[in-house]
NUPATI-310972 format. One line per field, with one value per residue: residue number from 1; x, y, z of N, C-alpha, C in turn. Coordinates in steps of 0.1 Angstrom, whole numbers. Layout:
REM NUPATI-310972
i [NUM:...]
n_east [X:...]
n_north [Y:...]
n_up [Z:...]
ca_east [X:...]
ca_north [Y:...]
ca_up [Z:...]
c_east [X:...]
c_north [Y:...]
c_up [Z:...]
***
This chain:
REM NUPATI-310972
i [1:2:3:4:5:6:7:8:9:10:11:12:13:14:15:16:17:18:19:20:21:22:23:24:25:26:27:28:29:30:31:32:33:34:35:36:37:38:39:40:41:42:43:44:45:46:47:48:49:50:51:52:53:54:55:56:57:58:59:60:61:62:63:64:65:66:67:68:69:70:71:72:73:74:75:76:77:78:79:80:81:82:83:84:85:86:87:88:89:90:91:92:93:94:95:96:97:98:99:100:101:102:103:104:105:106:107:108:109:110:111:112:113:114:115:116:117:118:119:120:121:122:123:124:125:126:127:128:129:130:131:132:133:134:135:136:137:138:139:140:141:142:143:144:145:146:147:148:149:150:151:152:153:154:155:156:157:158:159:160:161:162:163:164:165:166:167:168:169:170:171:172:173:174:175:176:177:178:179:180:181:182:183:184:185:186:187:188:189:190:191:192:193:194:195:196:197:198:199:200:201]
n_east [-166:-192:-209:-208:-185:-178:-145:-132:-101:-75:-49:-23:0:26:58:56:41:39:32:4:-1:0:-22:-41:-42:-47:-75:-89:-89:-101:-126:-150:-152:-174:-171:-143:-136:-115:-91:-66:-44:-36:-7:-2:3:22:44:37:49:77:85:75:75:48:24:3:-33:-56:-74:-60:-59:-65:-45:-25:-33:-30:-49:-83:-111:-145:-151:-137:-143:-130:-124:-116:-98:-111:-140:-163:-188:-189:-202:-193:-187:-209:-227:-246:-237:-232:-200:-177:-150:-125:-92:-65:-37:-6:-3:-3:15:1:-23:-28:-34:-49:-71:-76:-86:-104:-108:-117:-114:-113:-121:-107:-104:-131:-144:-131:-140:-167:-163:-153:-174:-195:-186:-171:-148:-114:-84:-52:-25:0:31:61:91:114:87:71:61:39:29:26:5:-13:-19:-29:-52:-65:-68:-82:-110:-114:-99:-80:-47:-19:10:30:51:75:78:99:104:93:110:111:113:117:110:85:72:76:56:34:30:23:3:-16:-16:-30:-52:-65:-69:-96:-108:-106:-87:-59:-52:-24:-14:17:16:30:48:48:51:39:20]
n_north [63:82:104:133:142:148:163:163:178:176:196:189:194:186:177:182:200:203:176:187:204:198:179:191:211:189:180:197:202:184:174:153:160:181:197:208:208:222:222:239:232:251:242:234:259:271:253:253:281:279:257:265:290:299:318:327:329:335:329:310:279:293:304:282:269:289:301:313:294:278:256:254:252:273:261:271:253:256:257:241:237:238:224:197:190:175:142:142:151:154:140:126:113:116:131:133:153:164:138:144:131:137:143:119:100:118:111:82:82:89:118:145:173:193:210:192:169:163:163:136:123:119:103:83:73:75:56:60:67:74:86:84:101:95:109:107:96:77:53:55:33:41:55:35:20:35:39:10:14:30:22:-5:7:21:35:41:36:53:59:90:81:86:74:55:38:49:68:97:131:149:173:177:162:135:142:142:120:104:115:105:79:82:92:74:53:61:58:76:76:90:110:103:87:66:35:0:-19:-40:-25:-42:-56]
n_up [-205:-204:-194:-170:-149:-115:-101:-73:-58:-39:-24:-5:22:15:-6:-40:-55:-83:-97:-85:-98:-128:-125:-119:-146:-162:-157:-163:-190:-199:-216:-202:-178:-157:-140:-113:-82:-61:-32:-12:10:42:46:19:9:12:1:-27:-28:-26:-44:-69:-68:-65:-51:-22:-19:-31:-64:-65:-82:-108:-113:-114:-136:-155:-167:-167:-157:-164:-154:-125:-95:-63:-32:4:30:56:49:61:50:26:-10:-14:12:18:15:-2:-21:-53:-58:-81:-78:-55:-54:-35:-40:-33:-11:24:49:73:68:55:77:93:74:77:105:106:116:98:102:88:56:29:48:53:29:24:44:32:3:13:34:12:-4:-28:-51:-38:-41:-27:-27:-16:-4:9:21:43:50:84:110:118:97:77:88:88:62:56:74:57:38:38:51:20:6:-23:-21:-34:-41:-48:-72:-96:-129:-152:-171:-193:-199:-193:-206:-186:-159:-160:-178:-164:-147:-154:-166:-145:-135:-153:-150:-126:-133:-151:-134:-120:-141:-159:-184:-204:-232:-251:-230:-214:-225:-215:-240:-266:-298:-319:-302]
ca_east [-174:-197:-214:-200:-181:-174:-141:-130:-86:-76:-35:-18:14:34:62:49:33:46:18:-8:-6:-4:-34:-53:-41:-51:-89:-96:-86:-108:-141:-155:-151:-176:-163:-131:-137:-100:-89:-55:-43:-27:5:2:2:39:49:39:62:84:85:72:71:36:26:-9:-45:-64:-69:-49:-63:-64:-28:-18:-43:-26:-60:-98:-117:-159:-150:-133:-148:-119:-128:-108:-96:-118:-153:-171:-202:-191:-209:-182:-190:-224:-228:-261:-237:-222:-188:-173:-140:-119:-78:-51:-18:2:-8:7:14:-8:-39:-32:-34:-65:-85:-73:-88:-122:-110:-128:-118:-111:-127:-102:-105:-143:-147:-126:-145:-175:-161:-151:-184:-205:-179:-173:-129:-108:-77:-42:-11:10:42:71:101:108:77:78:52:30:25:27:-4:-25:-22:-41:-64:-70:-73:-94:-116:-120:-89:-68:-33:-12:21:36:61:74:81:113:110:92:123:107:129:118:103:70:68:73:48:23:24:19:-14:-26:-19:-37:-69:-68:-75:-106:-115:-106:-80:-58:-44:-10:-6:26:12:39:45:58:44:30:10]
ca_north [70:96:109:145:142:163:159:170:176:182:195:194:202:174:182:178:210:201:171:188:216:186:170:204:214:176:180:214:199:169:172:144:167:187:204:202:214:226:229:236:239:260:242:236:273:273:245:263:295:269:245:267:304:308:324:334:316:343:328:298:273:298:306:269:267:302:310:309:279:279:240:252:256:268:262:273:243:255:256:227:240:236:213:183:178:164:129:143:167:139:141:115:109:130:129:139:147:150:138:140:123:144:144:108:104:121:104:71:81:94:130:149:186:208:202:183:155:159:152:121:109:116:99:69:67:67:45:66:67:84:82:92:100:100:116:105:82:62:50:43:21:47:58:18:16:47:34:0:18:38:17:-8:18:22:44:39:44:55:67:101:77:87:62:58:31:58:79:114:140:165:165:177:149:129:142:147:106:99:120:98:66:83:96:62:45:64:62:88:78:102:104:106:88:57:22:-6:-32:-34:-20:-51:-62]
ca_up [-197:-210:-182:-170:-135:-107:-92:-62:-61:-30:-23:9:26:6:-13:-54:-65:-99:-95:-85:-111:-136:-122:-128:-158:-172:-152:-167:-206:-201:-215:-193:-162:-158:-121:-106:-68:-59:-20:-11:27:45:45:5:0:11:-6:-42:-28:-20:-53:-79:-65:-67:-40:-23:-20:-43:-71:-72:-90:-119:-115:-118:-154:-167:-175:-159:-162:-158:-144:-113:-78:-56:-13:15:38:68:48:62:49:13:-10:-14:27:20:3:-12:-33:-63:-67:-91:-71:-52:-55:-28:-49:-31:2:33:64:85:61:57:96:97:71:82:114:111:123:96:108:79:45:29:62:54:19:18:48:29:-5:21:37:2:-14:-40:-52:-27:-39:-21:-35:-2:-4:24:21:42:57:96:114:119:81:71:97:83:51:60:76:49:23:46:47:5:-2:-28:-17:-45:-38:-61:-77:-113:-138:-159:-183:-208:-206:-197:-209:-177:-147:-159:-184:-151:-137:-163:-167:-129:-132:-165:-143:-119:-139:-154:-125:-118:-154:-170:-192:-212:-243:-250:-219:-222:-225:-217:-243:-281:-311:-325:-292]
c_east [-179:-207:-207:-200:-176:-160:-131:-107:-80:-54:-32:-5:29:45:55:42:33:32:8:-11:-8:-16:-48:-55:-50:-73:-92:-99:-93:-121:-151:-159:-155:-175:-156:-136:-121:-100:-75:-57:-32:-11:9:8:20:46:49:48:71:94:83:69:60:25:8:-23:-58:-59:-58:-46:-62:-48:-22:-18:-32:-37:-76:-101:-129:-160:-151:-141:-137:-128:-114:-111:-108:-136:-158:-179:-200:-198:-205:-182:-200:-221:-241:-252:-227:-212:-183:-164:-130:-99:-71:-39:-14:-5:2:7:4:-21:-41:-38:-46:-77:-88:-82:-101:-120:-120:-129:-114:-119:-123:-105:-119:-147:-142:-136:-158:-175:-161:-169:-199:-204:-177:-150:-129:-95:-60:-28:-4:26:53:82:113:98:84:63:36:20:22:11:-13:-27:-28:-51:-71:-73:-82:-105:-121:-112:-80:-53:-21:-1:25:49:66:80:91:116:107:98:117:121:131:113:86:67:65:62:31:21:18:6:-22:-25:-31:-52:-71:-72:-89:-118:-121:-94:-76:-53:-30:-4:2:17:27:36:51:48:34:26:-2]
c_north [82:104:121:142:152:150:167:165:184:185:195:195:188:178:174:185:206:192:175:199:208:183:179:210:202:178:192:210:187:171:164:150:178:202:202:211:212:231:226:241:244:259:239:245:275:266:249:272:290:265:257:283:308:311:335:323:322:338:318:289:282:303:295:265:277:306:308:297:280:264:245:259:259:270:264:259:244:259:245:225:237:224:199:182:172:153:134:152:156:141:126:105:123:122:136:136:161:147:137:132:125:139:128:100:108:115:90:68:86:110:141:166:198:202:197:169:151:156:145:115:107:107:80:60:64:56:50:65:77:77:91:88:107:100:117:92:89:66:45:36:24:54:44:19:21:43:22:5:22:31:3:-2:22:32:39:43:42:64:81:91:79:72:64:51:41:68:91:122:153:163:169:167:138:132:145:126:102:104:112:85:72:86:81:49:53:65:70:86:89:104:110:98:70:47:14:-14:-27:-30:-31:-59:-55]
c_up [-204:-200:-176:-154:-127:-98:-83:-62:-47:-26:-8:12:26:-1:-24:-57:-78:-102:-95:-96:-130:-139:-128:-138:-168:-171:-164:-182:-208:-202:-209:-181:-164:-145:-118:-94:-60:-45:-21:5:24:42:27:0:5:5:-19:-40:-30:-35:-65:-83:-71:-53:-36:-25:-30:-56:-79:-82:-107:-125:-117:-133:-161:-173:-163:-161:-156:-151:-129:-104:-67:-39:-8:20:51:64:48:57:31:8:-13:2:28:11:-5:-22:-47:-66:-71:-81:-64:-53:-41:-30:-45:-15:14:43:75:76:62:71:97:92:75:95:119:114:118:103:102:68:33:35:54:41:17:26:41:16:4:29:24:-11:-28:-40:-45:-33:-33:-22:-24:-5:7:20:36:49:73:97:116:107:75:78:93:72:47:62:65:37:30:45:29:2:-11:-26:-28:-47:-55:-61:-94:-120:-150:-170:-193:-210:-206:-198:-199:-167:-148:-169:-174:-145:-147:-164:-153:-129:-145:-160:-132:-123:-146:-143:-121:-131:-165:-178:-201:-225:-244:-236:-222:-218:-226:-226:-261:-295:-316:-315:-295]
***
């Protein structure tokens, strides 16, 4: 891909900060991406006090980086009007890491009532990647259900699961691979990121 992308990263009230500050840290260092458009909700912003005591909506996105970045766009959750709620505004793909139960629930469902809800449904309605890294064990019947829908619909449903055969030695190595499976499915491959299989394949 050489083409410069806008992608929209959206956090919500999931446990997995660690993920999403991953996911932004990797966006920001990816010359490919020319925009990251950063919303976190309300219930995220306790989850960072929470997980990673970082604490506060001023400024977040740049507190996750440890530095500025001319990429990021950050939105409040309740700006409808921003420009990731129109389909005329091009984002590449948008991400939800981690996602929750509720968010999942809503896009599943058409609700569409913060702006979060409203740019998946707009990524859903121009078929553009949506993908959602839902966060809940166990599943009941009602999460199992939202997640058909939603991927019916043109979501990718891609659980926050870490991976163990490459032996990370931490949990941000864990979680620094789970976002290069993830950016590799939308086609952004990373480097450094593990490939299964033996030397001489």
């Amino acid at each position: 891909m050489t083409a410069p992308r806008n992608i929209t990263l959206a956090v919500t009230g999931a446990s997995g900060s660690i993920y999403a500050r991953e996911m932004l840290r990797a966006l920001a260092n990816d010359d490919r991406v020319e925009r990251i458009h950063f919303i976190a909700s309300d219930s995220a912003l306790r989850v960072f006090a929470e997980e990673i005591e970082l604490c506060g909506r001023n400024n977040l996105a740049e507190k996750l980086l440890g530095s500025p970045s001319t990429k990021l766009r950050q939105h409040v959750e309740s700006d409808i009007g921003a420009s990731i709620a129109s389909g005329s505004y091009p984002v590449s793909a948008m991400i939800v890491l981690p996602c929750s139960m509720g968010t999942l629930a809503a896009i599943a469902n058409g609700l569409a009532s913060n702006l979060i809800q409203r740019s998946a449904d707009v990524c859903l309605k121009e078929r553009r990647p949506l993908v959602l890294c839902v966060r809940e064990t166990p599943f009941n019947r009602i999460h199992l259900r939202n997640m058909l829908l939603a991927n019916e619909a043109g979501a990718t449903i891609f659980p926050a699961i870490p991976t163990l055969y490459n032996h990370p030695g931490n949990t941000t190595e864990m979680a620094q691979q789970f976002v290069h499976r993830v950016l590799a499915h939308i086609g952004l491959p990373q480097p450094g990121a593990y490939q299964w299989g033996r030397a001489d394949e």
